[in-house]
C-alpha positions as CSV (number, residue, x, y, z in Angstrom):
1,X,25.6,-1.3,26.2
2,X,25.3,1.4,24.1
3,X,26.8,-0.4,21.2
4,X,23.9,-3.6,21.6
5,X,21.5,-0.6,22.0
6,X,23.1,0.7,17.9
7,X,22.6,-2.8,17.1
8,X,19.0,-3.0,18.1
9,X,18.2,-0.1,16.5
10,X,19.1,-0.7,12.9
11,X,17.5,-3.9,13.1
12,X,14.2,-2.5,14.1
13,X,14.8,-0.3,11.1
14,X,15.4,-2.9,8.7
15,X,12.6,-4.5,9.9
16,X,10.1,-1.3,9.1
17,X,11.7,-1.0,5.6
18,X,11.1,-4.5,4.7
19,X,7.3,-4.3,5.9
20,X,6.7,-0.9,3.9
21,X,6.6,0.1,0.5
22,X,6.3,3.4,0.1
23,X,3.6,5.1,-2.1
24,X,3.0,8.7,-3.1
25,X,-0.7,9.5,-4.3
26,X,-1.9,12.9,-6.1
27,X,-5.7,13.7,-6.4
28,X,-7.8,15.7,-7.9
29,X,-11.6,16.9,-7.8
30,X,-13.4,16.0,-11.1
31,X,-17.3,17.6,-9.8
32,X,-17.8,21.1,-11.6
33,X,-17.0,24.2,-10.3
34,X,-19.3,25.3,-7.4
35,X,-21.0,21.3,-7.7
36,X,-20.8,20.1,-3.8
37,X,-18.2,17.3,-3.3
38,X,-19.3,14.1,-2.0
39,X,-18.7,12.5,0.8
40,X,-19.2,8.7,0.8
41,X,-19.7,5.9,3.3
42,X,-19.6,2.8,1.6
43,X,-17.2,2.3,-1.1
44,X,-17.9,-0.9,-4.0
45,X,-14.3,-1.7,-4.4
46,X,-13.5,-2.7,-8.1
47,X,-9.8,-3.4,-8.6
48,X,-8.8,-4.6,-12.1
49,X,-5.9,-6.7,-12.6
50,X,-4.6,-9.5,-14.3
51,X,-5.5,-12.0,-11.7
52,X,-8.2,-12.8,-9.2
53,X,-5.4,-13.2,-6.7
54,X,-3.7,-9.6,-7.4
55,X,-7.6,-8.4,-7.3
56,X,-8.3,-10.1,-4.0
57,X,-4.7,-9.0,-2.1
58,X,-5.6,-4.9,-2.9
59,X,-9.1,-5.1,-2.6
60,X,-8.7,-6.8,0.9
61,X,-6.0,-3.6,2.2
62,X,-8.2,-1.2,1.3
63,X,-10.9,-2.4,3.1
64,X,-8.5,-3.0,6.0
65,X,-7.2,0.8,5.2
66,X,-10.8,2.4,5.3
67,X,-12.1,0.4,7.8
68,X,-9.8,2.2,10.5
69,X,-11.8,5.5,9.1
70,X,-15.4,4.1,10.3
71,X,-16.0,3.2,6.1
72,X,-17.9,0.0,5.0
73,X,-16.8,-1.5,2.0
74,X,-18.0,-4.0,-0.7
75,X,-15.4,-6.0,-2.4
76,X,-16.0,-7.3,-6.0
77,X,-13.9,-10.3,-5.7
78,X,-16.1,-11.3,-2.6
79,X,-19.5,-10.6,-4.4
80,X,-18.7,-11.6,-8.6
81,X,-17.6,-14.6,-10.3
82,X,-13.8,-15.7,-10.2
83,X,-13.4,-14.9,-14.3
84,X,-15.3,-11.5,-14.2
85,X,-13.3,-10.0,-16.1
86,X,-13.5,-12.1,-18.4
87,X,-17.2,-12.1,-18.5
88,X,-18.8,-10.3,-21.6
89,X,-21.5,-9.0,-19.0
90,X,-18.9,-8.0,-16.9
91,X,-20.5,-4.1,-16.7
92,X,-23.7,-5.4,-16.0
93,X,-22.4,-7.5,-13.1
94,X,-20.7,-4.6,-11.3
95,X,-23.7,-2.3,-11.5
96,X,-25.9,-5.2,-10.3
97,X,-23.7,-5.6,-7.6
98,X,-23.1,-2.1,-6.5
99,X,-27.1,-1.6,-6.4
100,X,-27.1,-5.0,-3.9
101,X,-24.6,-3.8,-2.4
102,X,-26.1,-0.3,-1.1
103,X,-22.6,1.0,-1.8
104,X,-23.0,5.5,-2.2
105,X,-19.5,5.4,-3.9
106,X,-17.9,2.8,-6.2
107,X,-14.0,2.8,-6.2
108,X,-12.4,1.3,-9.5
109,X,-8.6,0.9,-9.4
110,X,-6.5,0.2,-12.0
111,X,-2.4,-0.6,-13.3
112,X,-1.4,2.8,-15.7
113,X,1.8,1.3,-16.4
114,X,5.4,-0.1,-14.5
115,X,8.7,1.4,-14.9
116,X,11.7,0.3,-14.5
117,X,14.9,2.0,-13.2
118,X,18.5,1.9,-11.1
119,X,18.3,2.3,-7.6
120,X,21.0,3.2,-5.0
121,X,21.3,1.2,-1.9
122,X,23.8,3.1,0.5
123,X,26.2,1.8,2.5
124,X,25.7,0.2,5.9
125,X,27.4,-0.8,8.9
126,X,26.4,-4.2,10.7
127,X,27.4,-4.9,14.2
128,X,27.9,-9.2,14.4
129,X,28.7,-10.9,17.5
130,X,32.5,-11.9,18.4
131,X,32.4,-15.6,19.6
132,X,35.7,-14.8,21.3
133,X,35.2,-12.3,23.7
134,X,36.4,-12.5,27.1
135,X,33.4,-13.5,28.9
136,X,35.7,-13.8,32.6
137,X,36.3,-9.8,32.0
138,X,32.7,-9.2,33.6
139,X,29.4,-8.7,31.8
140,X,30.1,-4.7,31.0
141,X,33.3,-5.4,28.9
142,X,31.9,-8.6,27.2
143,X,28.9,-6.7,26.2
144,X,30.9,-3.7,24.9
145,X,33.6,-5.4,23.1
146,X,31.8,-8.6,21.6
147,X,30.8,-6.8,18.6
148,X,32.8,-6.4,15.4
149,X,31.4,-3.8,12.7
150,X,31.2,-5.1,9.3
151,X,30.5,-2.4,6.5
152,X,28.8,-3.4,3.8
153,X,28.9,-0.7,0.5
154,X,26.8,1.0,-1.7
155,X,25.8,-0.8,-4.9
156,X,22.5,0.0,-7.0
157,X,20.0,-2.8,-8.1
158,X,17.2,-2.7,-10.4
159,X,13.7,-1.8,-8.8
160,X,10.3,-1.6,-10.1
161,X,7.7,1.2,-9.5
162,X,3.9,0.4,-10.1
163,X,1.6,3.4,-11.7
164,X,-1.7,2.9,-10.2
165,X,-5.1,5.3,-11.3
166,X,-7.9,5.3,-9.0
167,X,-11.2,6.6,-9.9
168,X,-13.9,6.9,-7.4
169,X,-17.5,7.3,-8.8
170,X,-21.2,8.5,-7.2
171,X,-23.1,5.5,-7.4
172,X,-26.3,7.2,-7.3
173,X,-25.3,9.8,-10.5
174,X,-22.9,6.7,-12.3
175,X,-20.3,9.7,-13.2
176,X,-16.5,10.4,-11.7
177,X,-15.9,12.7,-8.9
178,X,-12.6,12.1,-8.1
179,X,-9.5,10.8,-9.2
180,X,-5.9,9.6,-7.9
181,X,-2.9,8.1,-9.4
182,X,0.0,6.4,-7.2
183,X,3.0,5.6,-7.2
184,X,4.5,2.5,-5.3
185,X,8.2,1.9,-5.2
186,X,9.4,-1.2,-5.8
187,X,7.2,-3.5,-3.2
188,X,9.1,-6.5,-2.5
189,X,5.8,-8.5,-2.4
190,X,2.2,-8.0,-3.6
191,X,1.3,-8.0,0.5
192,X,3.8,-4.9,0.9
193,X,2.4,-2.9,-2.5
194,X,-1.0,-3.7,-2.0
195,X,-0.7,-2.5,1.6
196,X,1.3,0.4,0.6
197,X,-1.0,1.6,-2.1
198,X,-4.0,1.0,0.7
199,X,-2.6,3.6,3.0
200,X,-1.6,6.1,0.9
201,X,-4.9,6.5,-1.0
202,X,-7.2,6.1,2.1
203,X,-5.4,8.9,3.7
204,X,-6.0,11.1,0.5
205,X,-9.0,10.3,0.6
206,X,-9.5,11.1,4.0
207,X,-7.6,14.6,3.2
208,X,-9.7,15.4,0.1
209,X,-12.6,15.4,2.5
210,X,-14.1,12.7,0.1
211,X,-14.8,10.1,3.0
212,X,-18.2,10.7,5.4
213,X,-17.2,11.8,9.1
């Protein structure tokens, strides 16, 4: 039992690591010395990539992110054209927007680069069933002995990390207050990144006091 209860475990683990990506953020105040720091409670989320879809996927986690924080968002693929970007009066549309919008803060995210690099998967140790166990020994020993270990070793693999800059702006004043780059490792999927990039800057946000209680 305690074997099957090993086995259960590191699949539940797997199953976490493949549904993660893990994403480090660092922030810092851009209001003057002594200038109060804002708080907002309604964010105009802007994220610029090089699709609508990519735009759409990270735009829709944060919302999901800040909406567990009581925070209303506006999303800019949900209120501009599909090729906005593309749009000479693409400025003009976002400010539009963000005035209709009744957002107090407008979030614009951004790609600063990817980097490439080596990374080290560690061994493991899998536990597969034994077809050929004695099942007339009696549940106990068929359960205990009806696993074979195979180990599977360490190799590295080539991973991508994605450099993100977030810069979060007073709609009322038009001028930054706050800024944040992250740092997502190698997401498997744009679901995984974008969600992983989501958490990690809502909660900084949430830390840097820059999100209304």
């Amino acid at each position: 039992m305690q074997m099957v209860k090993h086995v259960f475990v590191a699949v539940a683990v797997l199953m976490l690591a493949a549904c993660a990506t893990t994403t480090e953020t660092q922030s810092t105040w851009q209001t003057r010395t002594g200038e109060p720091r804002p708080a907002f409670e309604h964010l105009y989320v802007v994220v610029l990539a090089d699709t609508a879809v990519t735009s759409a996927a990270v735009e829709q986690q944060v919302r999901k992110s800040l909406k567990k924080r009581a925070i209303e968002t506006s999303l800019s693929t949900e209120t501009l054209a599909g090729e906005r970007q593309q749009a000479s009066d693409f400025r003009q549309q976002v400010e539009a927007a963000v005035k209709e919008s009744g957002a107090d803060g407008v979030m614009v995210v951004s790609l600063l680069k990817t980097q490439e690099r080596d990374e080290y998967v560690p061994p493991t140790v899998d536990y597969m069933p034994m077809t050929s166990a004695p099942m007339y020994l009696g549940y106990g020993p068929y359960v205990g002995y009806s696993y074979s270990a195979i180990y599977q070793p360490g190799y590295y693999q080539n991973a991508t990390d994605y450099y993100l800059q977030t810069q979060l702006y007073s709609a009322a004043t038009e001028k930054p207050v706050w800024q944040a780059q992250s740092r997502s490792m190698n997401p498997y999927s744009l679901k995984s990144g974008a969600e992983g990039y989501a958490k990690s800057v809502a909660s900084q946000l949430d830390k840097d006091g820059a999100l209304k209680r």
